[in-house]
Every structure is written in structure tokens, then in C-alpha cells.
C-alpha positions, 0 to 999 in steps of 0.5 A: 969694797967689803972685807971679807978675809977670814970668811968662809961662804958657801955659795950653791949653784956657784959654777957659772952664770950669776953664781959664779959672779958670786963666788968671784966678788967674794973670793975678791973681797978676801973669803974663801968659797965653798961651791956647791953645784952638781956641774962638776966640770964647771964647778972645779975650774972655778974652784981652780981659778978662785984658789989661784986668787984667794988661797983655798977654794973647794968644789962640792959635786951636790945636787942640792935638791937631796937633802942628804946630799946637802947635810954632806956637804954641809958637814964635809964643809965644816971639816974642811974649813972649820966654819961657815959664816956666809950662806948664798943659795943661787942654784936655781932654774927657770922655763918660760912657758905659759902657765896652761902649756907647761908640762906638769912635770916641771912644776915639782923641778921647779919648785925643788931647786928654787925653793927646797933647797933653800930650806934644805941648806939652811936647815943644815947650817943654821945650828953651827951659825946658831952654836957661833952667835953669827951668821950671814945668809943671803938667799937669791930671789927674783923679781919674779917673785915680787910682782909676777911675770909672764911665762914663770907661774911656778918660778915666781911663786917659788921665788915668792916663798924664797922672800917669805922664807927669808923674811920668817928665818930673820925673825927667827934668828936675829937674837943670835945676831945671824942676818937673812936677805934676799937679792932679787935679780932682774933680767940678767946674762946668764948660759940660761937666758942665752940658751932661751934664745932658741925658743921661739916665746921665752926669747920673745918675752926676754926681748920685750923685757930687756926693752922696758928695763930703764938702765938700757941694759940686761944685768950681768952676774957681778951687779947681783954680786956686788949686793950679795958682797955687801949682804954678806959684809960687817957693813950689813950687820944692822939689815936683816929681813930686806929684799933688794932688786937689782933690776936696772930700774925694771921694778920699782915697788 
């Protein structure tokens, strides 16, 4: 589909669910797959089971809310491989509550994994893109983000400032041919949205919002996957600064 051989990405959040889905189409289309997770049981057997398609994949236990925690990486990373040229920020996390019943505690948690830590990785990967004159990040949104969604008030207006971000880094960085783009998922399969189906009101909205989707079917990691493959390809290197939803048709805007 996209040949990728001779990449490296660095994929957060890449142990399982969309991010995982990530790392495998990737590995597929010939790249070699940096996983950045704090799962480190999941993370290695990813790892493990990349390498066995794609020659060398590494897992990097980090919490990418810490952005010491990430510049080490980052640095390690470059070590190990010698470059970064595809940079995926998925890591990411969601509680569906109404938004005066959630306990304030979340919001910082919230805003920390599905905002900073895009910041944080591309604060410390864009000066090697930058030193190389090339660069692919693809950061993952969430149709939260473009219009809103009930029960996901930080969600969505830290998903909201990922797109703006995006945008703002594509500006920036175009004139040394480094691209930015945004992949907002619908509704998809995840152990997140699986684990929600033992709570009473995000499952209610999940059911509501599988039923207007019109596909007929939830997403499942590897329809985000392929975007983000296509993103990250020589085929893109004309996009920068879009947003594309992979929804099954749920947004339309």
C-alpha cells in the first residue's frame, strides 16, 4: 500500500488498542517501530511480535506525561536507530461522564495524556527533523475534538487543542519540508471502550453513538491505521495541516 522501508516511527501509546493497530500497519509497509507506552508487559510483546515481521522493533517503557521521561527517550531512540522520520502521538485516554459530575481530579489527567504529551514529543523531535530537512508527525485527534460530544467535556477540548496544535506545528515547520496531520477516530474498538461497557452511562452513550454511525459498524484500530500509514507515506508529502476523520460517516463537517 505505502512503502515505508527504511523509516523509523515512533508510535506513543503503541502497546494495544488503536496504537497497536499503528505499529502493525506500519511494521507491514516496511518501518521499524519505536513503541512508547508505560504497559510494559504489552509494549514488549508488541515489540516481539513486530520484529518477528519487520526485523527490528524496540519497546520504551515511558510515561509520556513526564517530559524528561520523553527527551529520554527521544534520545535513546536516536541512539538506537540512528533517526526518527514518523512521529504518531496516540497515547491517550477518555472517562465519559457528564461534565458537572466528573470529579475534578480527572481534568488534569485528562488534559496531560491527550494534550501535553503531544507537546512534550514534538518539542523533542522536531529539532533532529528540522537538523534533517524531513519529518512526518501524525498526531491522533478525536472527533470529540471537531464538534463536541457528550460526557467528554476535557476530552474534547483537549482534543480540540491537539487539531490547533497540529495545525500551528505545520505552519511552522513546512519550509523544512516537515508535514503535520491530524487523524480523528470515531467510535472504535478498543480495551477502552470495552472496559466502558460496565459503566452504566458511558455504555449508554457508546450504544446510542454506534447506532447513528452511518458504516453500521464501530471502527477497529487498523481503519485509524491505515490513515495514519498514508499520513505518514511519500504519497502525503504534498498534505500538511489537515484533519481527517475516520468515522464511518458519524461527522460529516
Amino acid at each position: 500500500m505505502f512503502g515505508l522501508e527504511g523509516k523509523v516511527a515512533v508510535v506513543t501509546g503503541g502497546a494495544r488498542g488503536i496504537g497497536k493497530g499503528i505499529c502493525e500497519v506500519l511494521a507491514e509497509q516496511g518501518a521499524q517501530v519505536a513503541i512508547l507506552d508505560i504497559l510494559e508487559q504489552d509494549g514488549k510483546q508488541t515489540a516481539v511480535e513486530l520484529s518477528a515481521k519487520n526485523g527490528k522493533s524496540s519497546f520504551y517503557k515511558c510515561n509520556v506525561c513526564s517530559k524528561a521521561e520523553v527527551d529520554a527517550c527521544v534520545a535513546q531512540i536516536i541512539k538506537d536507530f540512528g533517526k526518527i522520520d514518523i512521529l504518531v502521538n496516540d497515547a491517550g485516554f477518555d472517562k465519559i461522564e457528564l461534565f458537572l459530575k466528573l470529579d475534578p481530579s480527572w481534568w488534569d489527567k485528562i488534559i496531560d495524556l491527550n494534550y501535553k504529551h503531544f507537546i512534550y514529543t514534538n518539542h523533542a523531535i522536531l529539532p533532529h527533523m528540522v537538523e534533517r530537512k524531513s519529518g512526518r508527525i501524525i498526531n491522533i485527534g478525536s472527533d470529540a475534538g471537531r464538534g463536541g460530544s457528550t460526557g467528554e467535556a476535557d476530552y474534547s477540548g483537549a482534543k480540540g487543542a491537539v487539531i490547533a496544535f497540529t495545525k500551528t506545528i505545520a505552519r511552522e515547520f513546512a519550509r523544512f519540508q516537515i508535514t503535520s496531520n491530524c487523524v480523528c477516530p470515531g467510535p472504535t474498538v478498543t480495551p477502552m471502550t470495552i472496559a466502558q461497557k460496565d459503566e452504566e452511562f458511558a455504555n449508554k452513550i457508546n450504544k446510542a453513538v454506534e447506532g447513528a454511525i452511518p458504516l453500521r459498524r464501530l471502527g477497529q484500530p487498523r481503519d485509524i491505521a491505515n490513515a495514519v500509514a498514508f499520513f505518514a507515506s511519500e504519497e502525503a508529502g504534498y498534505i500538511t495541516g489537515q484533519v481527517l476523520s475516520v468515522s464511518g460517516g458519524l461527522t460529516m463537517f
